[in-house]
DOVO-799552 format. One record per residue (C-alpha): residue number from 1; residue in three letters; x, y, z. Coordinates in steps of 0.1 Angstrom, whole numbers, plus 2048, in hexadecimal, padded with zeros to 3 digits. Last residue first. Example, Ala and Ser with C-alpha at 12.3 -4.5 7.8 and 13.67 -1.06 7.14 Angstrom:
<rs>
+-----+------+-----+-----+-----+
: seq : type :  c1 :  c2 :  c3 :
+-----+------+-----+-----+-----+
:   2 :  SER : 889 : 7F5 : 847 :
:   1 :  ALA : 87B : 7D3 : 84E :
+-----+------+-----+-----+-----+
</rs>
This chain:
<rs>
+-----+------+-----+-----+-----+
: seq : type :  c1 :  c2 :  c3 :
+-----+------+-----+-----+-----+
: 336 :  UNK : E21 : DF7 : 7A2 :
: 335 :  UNK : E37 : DE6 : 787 :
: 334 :  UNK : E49 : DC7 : 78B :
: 333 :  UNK : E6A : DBC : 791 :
: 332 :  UNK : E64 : D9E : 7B3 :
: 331 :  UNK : E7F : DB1 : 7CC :
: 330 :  UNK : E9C : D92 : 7D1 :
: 329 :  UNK : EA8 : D86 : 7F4 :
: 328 :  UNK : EC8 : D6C : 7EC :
: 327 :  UNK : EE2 : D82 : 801 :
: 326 :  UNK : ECC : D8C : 81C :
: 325 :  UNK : EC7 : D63 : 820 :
: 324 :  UNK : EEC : D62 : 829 :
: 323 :  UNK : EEA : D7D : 83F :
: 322 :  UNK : ED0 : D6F : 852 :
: 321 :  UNK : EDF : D49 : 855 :
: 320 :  UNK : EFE : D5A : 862 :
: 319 :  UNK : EEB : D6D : 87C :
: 318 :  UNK : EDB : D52 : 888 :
: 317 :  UNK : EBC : D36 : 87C :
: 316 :  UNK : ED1 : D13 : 87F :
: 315 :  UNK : ED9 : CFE : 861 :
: 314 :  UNK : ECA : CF6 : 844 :
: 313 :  UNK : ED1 : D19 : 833 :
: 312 :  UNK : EF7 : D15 : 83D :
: 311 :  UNK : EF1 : CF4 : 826 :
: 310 :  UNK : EE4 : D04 : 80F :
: 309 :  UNK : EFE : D22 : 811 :
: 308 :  UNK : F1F : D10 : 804 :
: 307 :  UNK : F0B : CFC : 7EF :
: 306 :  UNK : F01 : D1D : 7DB :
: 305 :  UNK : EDA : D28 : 7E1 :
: 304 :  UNK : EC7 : D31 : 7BC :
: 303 :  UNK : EAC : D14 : 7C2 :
: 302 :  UNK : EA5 : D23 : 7E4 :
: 301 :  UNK : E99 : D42 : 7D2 :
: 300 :  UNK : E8F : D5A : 7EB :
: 299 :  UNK : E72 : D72 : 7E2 :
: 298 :  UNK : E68 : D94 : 7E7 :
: 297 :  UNK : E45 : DA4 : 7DF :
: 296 :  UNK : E3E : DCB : 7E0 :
: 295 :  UNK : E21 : DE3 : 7EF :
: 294 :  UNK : E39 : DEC : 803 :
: 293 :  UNK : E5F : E05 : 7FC :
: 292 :  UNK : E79 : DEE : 7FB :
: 291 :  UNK : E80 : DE9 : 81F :
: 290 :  UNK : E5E : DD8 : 821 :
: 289 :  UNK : E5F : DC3 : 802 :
: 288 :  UNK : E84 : DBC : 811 :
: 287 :  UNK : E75 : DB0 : 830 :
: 286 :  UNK : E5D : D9A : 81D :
: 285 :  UNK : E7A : D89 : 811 :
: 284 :  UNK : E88 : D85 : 831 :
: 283 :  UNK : E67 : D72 : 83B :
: 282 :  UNK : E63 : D62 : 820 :
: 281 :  UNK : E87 : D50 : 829 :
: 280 :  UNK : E7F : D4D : 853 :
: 279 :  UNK : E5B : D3B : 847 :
: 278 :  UNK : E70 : D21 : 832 :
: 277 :  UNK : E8B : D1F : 84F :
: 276 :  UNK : E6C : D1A : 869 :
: 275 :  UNK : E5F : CFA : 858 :
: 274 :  UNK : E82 : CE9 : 85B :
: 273 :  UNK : E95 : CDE : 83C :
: 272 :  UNK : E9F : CC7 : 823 :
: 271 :  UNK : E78 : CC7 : 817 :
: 270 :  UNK : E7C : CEF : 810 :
: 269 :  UNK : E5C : D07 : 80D :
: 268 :  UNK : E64 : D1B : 7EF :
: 267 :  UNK : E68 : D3E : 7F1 :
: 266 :  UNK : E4F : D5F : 7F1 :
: 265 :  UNK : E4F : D7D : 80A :
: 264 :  UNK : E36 : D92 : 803 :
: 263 :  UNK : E2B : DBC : 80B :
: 262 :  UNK : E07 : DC4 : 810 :
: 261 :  UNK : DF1 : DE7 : 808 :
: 260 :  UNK : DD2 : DF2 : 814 :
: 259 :  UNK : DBE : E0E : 7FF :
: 258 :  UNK : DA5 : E20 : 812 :
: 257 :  UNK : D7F : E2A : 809 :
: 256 :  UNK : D71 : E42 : 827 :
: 255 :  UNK : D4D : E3A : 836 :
: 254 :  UNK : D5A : E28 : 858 :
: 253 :  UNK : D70 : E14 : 840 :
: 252 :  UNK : D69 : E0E : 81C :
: 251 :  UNK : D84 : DF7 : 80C :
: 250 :  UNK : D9A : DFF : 7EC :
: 249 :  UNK : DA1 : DE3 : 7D4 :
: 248 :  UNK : DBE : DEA : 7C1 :
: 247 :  UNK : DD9 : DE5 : 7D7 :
: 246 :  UNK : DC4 : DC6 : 7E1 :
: 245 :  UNK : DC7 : DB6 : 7BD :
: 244 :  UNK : DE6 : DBF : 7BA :
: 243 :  UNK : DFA : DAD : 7D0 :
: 242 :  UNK : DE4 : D8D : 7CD :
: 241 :  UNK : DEC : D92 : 7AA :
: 240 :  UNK : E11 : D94 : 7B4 :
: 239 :  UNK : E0C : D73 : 7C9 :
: 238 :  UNK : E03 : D5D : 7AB :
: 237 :  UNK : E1C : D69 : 796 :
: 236 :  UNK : E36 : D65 : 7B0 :
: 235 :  UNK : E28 : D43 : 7B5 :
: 234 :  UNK : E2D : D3F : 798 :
: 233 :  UNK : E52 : D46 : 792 :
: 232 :  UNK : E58 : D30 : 7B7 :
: 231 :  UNK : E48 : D13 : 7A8 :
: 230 :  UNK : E24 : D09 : 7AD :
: 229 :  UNK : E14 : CE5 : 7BB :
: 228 :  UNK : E0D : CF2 : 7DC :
: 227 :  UNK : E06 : D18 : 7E5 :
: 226 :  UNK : E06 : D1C : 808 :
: 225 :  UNK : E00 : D41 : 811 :
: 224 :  UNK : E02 : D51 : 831 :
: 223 :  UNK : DF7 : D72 : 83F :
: 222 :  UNK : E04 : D89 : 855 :
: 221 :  UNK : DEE : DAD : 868 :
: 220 :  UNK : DEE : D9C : 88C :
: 219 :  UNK : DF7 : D76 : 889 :
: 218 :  UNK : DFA : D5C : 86B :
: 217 :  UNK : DD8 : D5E : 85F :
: 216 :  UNK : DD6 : D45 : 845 :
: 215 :  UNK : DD5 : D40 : 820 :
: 214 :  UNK : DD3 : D21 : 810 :
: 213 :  UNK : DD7 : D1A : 7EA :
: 212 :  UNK : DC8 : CF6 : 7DC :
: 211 :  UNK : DA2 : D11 : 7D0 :
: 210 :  UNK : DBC : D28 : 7BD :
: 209 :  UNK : DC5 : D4D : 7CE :
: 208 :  UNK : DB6 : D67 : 7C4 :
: 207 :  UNK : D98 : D6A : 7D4 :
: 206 :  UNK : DA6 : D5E : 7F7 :
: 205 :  UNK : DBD : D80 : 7F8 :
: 204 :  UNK : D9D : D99 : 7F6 :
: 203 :  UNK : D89 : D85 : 811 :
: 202 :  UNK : DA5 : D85 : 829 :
: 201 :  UNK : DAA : DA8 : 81C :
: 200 :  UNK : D86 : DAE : 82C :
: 199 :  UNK : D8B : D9E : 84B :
: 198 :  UNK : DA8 : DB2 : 853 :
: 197 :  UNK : D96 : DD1 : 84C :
: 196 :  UNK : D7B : DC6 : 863 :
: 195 :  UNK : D93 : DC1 : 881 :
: 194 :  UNK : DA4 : DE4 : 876 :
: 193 :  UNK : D81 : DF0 : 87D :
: 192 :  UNK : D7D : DE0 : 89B :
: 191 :  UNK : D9F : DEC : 8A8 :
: 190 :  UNK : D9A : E10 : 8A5 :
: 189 :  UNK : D97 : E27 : 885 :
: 188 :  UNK : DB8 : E3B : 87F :
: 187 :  UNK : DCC : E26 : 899 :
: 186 :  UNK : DC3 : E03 : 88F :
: 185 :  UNK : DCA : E0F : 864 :
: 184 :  UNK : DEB : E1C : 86F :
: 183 :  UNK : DF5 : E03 : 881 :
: 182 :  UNK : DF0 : DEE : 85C :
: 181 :  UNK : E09 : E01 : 84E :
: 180 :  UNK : E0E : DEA : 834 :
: 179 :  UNK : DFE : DC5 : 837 :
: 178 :  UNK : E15 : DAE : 83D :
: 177 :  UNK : E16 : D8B : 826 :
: 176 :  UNK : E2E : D6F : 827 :
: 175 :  UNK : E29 : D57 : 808 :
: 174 :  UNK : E30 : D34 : 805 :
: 173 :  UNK : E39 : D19 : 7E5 :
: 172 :  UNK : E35 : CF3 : 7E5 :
: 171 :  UNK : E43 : CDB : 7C9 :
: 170 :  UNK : E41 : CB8 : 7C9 :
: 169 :  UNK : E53 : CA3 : 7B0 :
: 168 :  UNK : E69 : C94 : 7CE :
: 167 :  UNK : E4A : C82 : 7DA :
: 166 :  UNK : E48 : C76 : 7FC :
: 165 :  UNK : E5B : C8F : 80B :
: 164 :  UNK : E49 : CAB : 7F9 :
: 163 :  UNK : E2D : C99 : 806 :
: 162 :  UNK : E34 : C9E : 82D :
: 161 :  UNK : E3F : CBE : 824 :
: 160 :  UNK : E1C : CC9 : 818 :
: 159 :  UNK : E11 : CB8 : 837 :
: 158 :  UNK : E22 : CC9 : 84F :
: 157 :  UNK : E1B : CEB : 83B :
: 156 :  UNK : DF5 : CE6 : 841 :
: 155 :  UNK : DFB : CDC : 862 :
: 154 :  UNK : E0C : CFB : 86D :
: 153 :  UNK : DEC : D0D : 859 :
: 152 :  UNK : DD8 : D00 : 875 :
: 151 :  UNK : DEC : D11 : 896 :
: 150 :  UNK : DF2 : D2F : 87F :
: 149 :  UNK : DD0 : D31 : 87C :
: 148 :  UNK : DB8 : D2E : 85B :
: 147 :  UNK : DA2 : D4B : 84C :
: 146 :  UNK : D80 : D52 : 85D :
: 145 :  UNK : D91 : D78 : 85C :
: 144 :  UNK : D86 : D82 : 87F :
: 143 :  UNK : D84 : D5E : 891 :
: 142 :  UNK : DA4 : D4C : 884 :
: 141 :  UNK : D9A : D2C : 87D :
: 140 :  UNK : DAF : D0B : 88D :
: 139 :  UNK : D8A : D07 : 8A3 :
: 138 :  UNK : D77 : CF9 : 884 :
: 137 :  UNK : D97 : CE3 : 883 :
: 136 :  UNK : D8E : CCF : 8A8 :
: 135 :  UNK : D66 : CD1 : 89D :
: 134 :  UNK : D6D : CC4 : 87D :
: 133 :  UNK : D8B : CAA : 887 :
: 132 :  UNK : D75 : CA0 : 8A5 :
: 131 :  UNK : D52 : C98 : 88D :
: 130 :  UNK : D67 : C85 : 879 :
: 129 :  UNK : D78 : C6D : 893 :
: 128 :  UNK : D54 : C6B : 8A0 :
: 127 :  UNK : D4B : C5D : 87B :
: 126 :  UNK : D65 : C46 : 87B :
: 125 :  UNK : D60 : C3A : 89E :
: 124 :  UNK : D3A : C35 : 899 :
: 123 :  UNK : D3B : C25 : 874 :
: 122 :  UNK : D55 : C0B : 886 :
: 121 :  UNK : D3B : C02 : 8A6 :
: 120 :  UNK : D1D : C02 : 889 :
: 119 :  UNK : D32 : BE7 : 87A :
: 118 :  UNK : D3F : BD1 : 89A :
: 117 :  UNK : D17 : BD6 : 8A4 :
: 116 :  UNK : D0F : BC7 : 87F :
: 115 :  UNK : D26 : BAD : 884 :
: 114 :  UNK : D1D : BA0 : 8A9 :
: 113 :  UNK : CFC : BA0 : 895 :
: 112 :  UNK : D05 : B87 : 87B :
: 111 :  UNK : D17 : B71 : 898 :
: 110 :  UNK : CF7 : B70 : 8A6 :
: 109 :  UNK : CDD : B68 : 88F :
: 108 :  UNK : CBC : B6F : 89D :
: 107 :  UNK : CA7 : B58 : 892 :
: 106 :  UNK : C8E : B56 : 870 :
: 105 :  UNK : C71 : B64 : 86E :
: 104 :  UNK : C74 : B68 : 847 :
: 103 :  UNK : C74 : B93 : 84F :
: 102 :  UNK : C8C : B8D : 865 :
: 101 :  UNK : CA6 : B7C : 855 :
: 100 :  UNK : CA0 : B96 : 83C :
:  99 :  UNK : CA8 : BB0 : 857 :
:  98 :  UNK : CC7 : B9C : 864 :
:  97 :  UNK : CD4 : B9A : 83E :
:  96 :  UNK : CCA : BC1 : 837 :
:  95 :  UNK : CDE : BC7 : 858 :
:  94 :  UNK : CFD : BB8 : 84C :
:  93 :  UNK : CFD : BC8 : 827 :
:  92 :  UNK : CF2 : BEA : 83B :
:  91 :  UNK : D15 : BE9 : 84C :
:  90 :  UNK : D27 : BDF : 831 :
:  89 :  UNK : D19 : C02 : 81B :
:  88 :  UNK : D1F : C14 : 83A :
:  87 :  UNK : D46 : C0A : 83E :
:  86 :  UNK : D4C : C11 : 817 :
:  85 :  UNK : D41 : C34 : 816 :
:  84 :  UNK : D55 : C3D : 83A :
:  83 :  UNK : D70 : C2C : 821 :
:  82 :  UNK : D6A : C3F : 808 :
:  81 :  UNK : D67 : C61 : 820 :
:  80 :  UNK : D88 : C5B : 82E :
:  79 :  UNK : D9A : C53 : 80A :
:  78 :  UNK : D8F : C75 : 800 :
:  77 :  UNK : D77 : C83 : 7E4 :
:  76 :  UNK : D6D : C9B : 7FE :
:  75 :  UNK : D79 : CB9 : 7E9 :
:  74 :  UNK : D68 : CAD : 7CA :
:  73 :  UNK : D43 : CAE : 7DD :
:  72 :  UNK : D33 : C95 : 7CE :
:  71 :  UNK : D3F : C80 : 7E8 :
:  70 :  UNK : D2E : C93 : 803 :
:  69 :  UNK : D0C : C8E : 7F2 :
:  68 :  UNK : D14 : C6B : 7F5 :
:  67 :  UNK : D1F : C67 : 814 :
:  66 :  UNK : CFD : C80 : 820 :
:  65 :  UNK : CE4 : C67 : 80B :
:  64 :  UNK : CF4 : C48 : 81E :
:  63 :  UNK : CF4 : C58 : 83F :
:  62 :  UNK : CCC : C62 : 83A :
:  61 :  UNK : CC4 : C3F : 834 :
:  60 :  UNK : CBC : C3A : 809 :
:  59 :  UNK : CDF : C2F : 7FD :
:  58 :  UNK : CEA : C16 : 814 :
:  57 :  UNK : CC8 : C04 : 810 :
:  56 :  UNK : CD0 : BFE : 7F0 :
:  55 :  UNK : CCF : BD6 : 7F4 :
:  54 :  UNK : CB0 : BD9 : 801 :
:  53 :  UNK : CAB : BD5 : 828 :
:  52 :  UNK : C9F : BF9 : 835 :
:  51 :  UNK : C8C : C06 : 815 :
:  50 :  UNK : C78 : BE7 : 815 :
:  49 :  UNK : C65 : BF6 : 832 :
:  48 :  UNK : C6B : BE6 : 859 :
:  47 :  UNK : C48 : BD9 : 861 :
:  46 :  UNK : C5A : BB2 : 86F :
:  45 :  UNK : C5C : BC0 : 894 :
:  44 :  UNK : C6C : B9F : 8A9 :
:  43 :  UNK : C6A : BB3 : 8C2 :
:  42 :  UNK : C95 : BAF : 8CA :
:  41 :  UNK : C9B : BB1 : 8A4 :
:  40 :  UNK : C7F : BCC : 89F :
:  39 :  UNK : C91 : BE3 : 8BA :
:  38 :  UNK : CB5 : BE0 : 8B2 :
:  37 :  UNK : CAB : BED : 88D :
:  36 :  UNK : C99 : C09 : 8A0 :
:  35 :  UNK : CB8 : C0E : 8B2 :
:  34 :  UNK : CCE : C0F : 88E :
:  33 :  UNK : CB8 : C25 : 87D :
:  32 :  UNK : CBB : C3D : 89C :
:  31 :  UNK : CE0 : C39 : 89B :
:  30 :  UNK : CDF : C40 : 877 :
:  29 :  UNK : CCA : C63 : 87C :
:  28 :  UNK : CE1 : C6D : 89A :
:  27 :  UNK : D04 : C67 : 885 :
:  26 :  UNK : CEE : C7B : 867 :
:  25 :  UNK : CEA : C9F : 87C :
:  24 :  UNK : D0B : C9C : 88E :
:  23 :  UNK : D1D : C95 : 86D :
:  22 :  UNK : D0A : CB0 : 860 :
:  21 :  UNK : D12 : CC8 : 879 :
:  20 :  UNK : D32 : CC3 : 875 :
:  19 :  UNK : D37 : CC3 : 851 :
:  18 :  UNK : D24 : CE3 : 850 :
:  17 :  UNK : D40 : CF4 : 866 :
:  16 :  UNK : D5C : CE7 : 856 :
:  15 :  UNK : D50 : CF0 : 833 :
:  14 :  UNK : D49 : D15 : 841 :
:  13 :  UNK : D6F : D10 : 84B :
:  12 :  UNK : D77 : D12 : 82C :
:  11 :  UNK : D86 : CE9 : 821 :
:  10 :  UNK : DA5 : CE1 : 807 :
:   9 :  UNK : DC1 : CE6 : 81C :
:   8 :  UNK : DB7 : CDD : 83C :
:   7 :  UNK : DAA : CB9 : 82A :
:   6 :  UNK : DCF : CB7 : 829 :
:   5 :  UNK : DCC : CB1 : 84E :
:   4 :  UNK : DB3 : C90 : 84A :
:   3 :  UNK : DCD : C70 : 84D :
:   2 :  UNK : DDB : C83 : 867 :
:   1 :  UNK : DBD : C85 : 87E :
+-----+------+-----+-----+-----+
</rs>
């Protein structure tokens, strides 16, 4: 659901998980409230408890408890979830006047009722619509480091563009990362091993990084950063304490404490261009982090491009576009 992807960038996939079973949890708990609703209008049942026709009726169901728990949440302070807000509170407004109209043994009023099923029909779709973005995005992790995809972190960059375009203010920075000698690592103690070493930089990158930062698995031993809001100077202050934070925190492995390493690649991600130039410029940088000697960060500074090569750097991805980005790829000065 589009108008739910940058949800991607705030949400663990623990959150994605408990969302959906929660929304499969409280969708059967209404829809039960709302056949035993269907059962006293057609019985003419008038025992339904005050606490199913007052006017905070929204607030005391199950749903109504779980909206609102959600909304304390900051991260799902979201226009989707208001609104889901919104569409329960009118739908209880509408049964509360067929309940009351109940209660006084009044008639069935029908054109209230074709209402309330038009509501409940609404509260249904949204909340299905929910249920599939969880379930669809639960499956965007990556199993081994519970980081996200590639596939998922695609749309996390879409939409980071997508409101770069919308508001020239915006900033958004990104960071290639390989870990060093990572072969190594597979070969010395087997695959499972290296699995678990994997999953524990994961761990080690995610605890630097601010809660608006994404990292993903980007395949085999590379990550990805998105870093939104940040310009290129810090978000080579933010990476280099990534840096060093794992260079400094060794790992025990089958018994044996190792230090694992990682080179970066920093540069903006570009709203003139194409997704894949931004990833083609960190990744060039982190190339030279390689070259360099590892354990280093590189960067290329769009900002520093002459006319001449931004518009060569808009173009296609060949040789001339390589050794033009060769020319603007700068080692981050700091000590090891």
């Amino acid at each position: 659901m589009p108008e739910l992807d940058d949800l991607l960038e705030k949400i663990d996939q623990k959150e994605f998980v408990r969302l959906s079973s929660d929304i499969r949890a409280v969708f059967h708990q209404h829809q039960h409230w709302f056949n035993s609703l269907n059962l006293a209008l057609i019985t003419h049942e008038t025992t339904l408890s005050e606490e199913d026709y007052c006017c905070c009726a929204h607030t005391r169901c199950a749903f109504g408890q779980w909206i609102q728990k959600t909304l304390d949440n900051p991260i799902f302070r979201h226009p989707f979830f208001f609104k889901l807000e919104k569409q329960h509170k009118s739908f209880h407004k509408i049964a509360s006047q067929l309940i009351n109209d109940l209660n006084a043994q009044q008639p069935l009023n029908v054109t209230v009722y074709k209402q309330l099923i038009q509501a409940q029909q609404m509260l249904s779709t949204q909340l299905l619509n929910l249920f599939e973005f969880s379930v669809v995005t639960n499956g965007q992790f990556d199993a081994i480091t519970g980081l996200m995809n590639r596939r998922s972190v695609n749309a996390v960059l879409a939409y980071e563009k997508y409101r770069m375009s919308r508001n020239q203010t915006s900033r958004c920075c990104i960071a290639l990362v390989d870990i060093d000698h990572f072969k190594l690592v597979n070969d010395t103690y087997g695959h499972d091993i290296g699995d678990y070493a994997l999953a524990q930089v994961a761990s080690i990158l995610q605890t630097v990084t601010r809660q608006s930062d994404t990292v993903s698995r980007f395949g085999g031993e590379e990550f990805l950063f998105v870093l939104p809001d940040i310009s290129l100077d810090e978000a080579i202050t933010s990476i280099e304490r990534v840096r060093r934070k794992l260079a400094e925190t060794p790992l025990e492995l089958c018994q044996e404490m190792i230090t694992i390493t990682a080179s970066f690649g920093i540069t903006q991600l570009c709203n003139d261009c194409d997704i894949e130039h931004s990833i083609k410029r960190a990744d060039e940088a982190l190339y030279l982090a390689k070259h360099m000697g590892r354990n280093r960060s590189g960067y290329v500074d769009i900002d520093s491009f002459s006319e001449a090569d931004r518009l060569i750097a808009l173009g296609e991805i060949n040789p001339e576009f390589q050794t033009m980005l060769s020319r603007y790829c700068k080692l981050v000065n700091s000590e090891l």
